[in-house]
N, C-alpha and C positions, 0 to 999 in steps of 0.2 A: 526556605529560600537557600541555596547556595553559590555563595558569590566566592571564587577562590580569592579573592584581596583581602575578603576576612580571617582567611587560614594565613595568608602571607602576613597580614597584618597581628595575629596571634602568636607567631613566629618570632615575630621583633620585638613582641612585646615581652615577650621570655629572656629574648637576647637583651633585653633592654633593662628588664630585672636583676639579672644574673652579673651584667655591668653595674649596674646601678651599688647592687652589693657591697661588690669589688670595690669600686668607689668609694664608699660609706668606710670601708671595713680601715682604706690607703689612708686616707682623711685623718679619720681617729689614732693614725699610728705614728702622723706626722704631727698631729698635734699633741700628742704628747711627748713626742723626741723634741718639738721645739715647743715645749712651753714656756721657756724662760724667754721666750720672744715674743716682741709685739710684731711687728712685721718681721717676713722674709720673702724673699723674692730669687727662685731657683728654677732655670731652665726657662719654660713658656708660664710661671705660673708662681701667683704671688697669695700671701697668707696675710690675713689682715688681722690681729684680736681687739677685738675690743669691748666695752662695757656698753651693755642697751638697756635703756631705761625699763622696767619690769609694764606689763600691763595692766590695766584697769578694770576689773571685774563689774563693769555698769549694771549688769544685771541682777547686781546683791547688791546694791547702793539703796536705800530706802528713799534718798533725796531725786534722784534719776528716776525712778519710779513712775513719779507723777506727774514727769517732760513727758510731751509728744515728739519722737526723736525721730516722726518720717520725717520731717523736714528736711530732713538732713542724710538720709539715704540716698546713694545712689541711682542711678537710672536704670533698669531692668538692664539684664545681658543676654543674650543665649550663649548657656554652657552647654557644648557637645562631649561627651564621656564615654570613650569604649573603655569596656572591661575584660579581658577574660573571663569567660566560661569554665568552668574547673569539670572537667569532664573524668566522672566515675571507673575507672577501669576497673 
């Protein structure tokens, strides 16, 4: 099948990584120039840190074990996922 919206779409998705990076890379450099800060707030854009409670590993609990915890799941979703194709050159 070839639908050009998947190449246009493949295109942003690169652009979108390559930002994405970039982003990642600004982030990490601004949090550690303001570490000594809990908040700051510069230009369009605010920095919040704070302390989050750690997770619950349920599935290595011997006592959760032997709950039935559909009860308590969610209602189905549909997830749609494009990926890139990593094309061999």
């Amino acid at each position: 099948m070839n639908d050009p919206e998947f190449d246009e779409l493949y295109r942003l998705k690169l652009l979108s990584d390559s930002a994405s990076a970039a982003y990642d890379e600004l982030k990490k450099n601004l949090d550690k120039r303001y570490a000594d800060q809990q908040r700051i707030r510069a230009g369009s854009m605010q920095m919040y840190r704070s302390l989050v409670k750690g997770s619950i590993p349920y599935s290595t609990l011997k006592e959760v074990k032997s709950l039935d915890l559909e009860k308590y799941r969610a209602k189905p979703r549909l997830q749609v996922t494009f990926k890139p194709i990593k094309i061999k050159e």
